[in-house]
N, C-alpha and C positions, 0 to 999 in steps of 0.2 A: 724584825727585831735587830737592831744593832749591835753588832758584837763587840765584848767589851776589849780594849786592847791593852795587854801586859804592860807594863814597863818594867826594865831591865835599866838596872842602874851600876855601870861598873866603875868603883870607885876605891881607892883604899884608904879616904879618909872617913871614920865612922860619923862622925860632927858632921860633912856636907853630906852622908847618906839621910841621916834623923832629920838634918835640916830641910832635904830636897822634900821628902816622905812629907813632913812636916805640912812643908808652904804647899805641896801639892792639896793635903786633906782640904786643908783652909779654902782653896778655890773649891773645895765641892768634886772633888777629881779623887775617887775611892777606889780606883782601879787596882789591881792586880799588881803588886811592885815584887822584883826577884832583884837582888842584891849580889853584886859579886865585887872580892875586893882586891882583885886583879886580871888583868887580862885573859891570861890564859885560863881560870874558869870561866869566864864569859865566853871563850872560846869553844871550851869545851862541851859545855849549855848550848848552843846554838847547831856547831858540829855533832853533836851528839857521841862523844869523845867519852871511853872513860867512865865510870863506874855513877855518880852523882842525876842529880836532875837533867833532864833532856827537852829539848823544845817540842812542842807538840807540833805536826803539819797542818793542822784545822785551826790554830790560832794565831793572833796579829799579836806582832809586840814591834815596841820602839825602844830603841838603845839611848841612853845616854851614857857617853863614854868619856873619862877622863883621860888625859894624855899621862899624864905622870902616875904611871903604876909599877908596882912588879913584877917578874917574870914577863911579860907582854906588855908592852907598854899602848896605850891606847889607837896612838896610829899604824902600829904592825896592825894590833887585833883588827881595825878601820880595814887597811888594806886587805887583808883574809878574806872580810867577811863580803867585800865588794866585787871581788875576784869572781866568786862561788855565785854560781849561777841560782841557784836555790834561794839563795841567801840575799844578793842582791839588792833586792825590789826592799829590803830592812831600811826602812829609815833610820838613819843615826844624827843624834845632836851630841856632839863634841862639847863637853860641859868643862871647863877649864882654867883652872890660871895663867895659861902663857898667851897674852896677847901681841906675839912675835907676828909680823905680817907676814913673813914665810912659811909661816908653822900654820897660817890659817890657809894660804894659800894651797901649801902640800893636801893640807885634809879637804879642800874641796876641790879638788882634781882627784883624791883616790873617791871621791864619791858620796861624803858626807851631805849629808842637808843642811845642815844649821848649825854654827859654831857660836857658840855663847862661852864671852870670859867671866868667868866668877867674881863677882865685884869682891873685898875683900874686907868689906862693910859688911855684914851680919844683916842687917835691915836692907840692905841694898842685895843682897844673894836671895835673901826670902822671896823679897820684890820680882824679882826676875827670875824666878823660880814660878812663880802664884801667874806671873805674866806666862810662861813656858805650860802653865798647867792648863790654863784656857785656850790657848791652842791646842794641846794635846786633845783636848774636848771636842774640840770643831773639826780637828782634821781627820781625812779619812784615811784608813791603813791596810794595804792590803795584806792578808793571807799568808803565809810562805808558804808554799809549796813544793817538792821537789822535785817539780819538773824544770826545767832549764826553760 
């Protein structure tokens, strides 16, 4: 049986969280979404930091992380969580407004998988969202575990 995989959406605008949530259902993609509206929770979720929800070791999740947040802005939290041998092997898609070629560059040297710009079209985010959500269906994730 294939196990279902989290997604973790760290985001602080609540309109692209409904929205992402949203165009995900619509592809058929009913997984497991945990919601944070800035870095440094998402950090803290994963590191297991902190009073709050904690990641399980027996479960897969994928990050989609925004660059522009608070307190932790998306590429520290990128760089942390790619460092961390545990953590590592986490798939991250950088979900974003800045289609700066340096800024996509920097996040796929600290280790990111997939950086998607937020189109700034409403119909056009959904789309590439619903696109992002049938991948998420097909591809395989592994585990965290916390062995190195």
């Amino acid at each position: 049986m294939k196990q279902e995989v989290i997604i973790i959406i760290a985001d602080d605008d609540p309109g692209h969280v409904r929205l992402i949530g949203k165009s995900l259902r619509r592809v058929g993609l009913n997984n497991t979404i945990h919601c944070y509206e800035n870095g440094q929770e998402v950090l803290d979720f994963l590191f297991r930091h902190g009073p709050g929800p904690h990641r399980r070791s027996d479960a897969s999740y994928l990050l989609m992380l925004d660059i522009r947040m608070p307190k932790v802005d998306g590429v520290e939290a990128l760089r942390q969580i790619k460092q961390d041998a545990s953590l590592r092997s986490l798939p991250v898609i950088m979900l974003t407004t800045t289609d700066d070629p340096r800024e996509i560059e920097r996040c796929h040297l600290l280790g990111c998988n997939s950086y998607i710009v937020k189109p700034v079209d409403y119909d056009k985010f959904a789309e590439a969202i619903a696109h992002l959500g049938m991948f998420v269906s097909l591809v395989k994730v592994p585990e965290i575990n916390d062995r190195p």
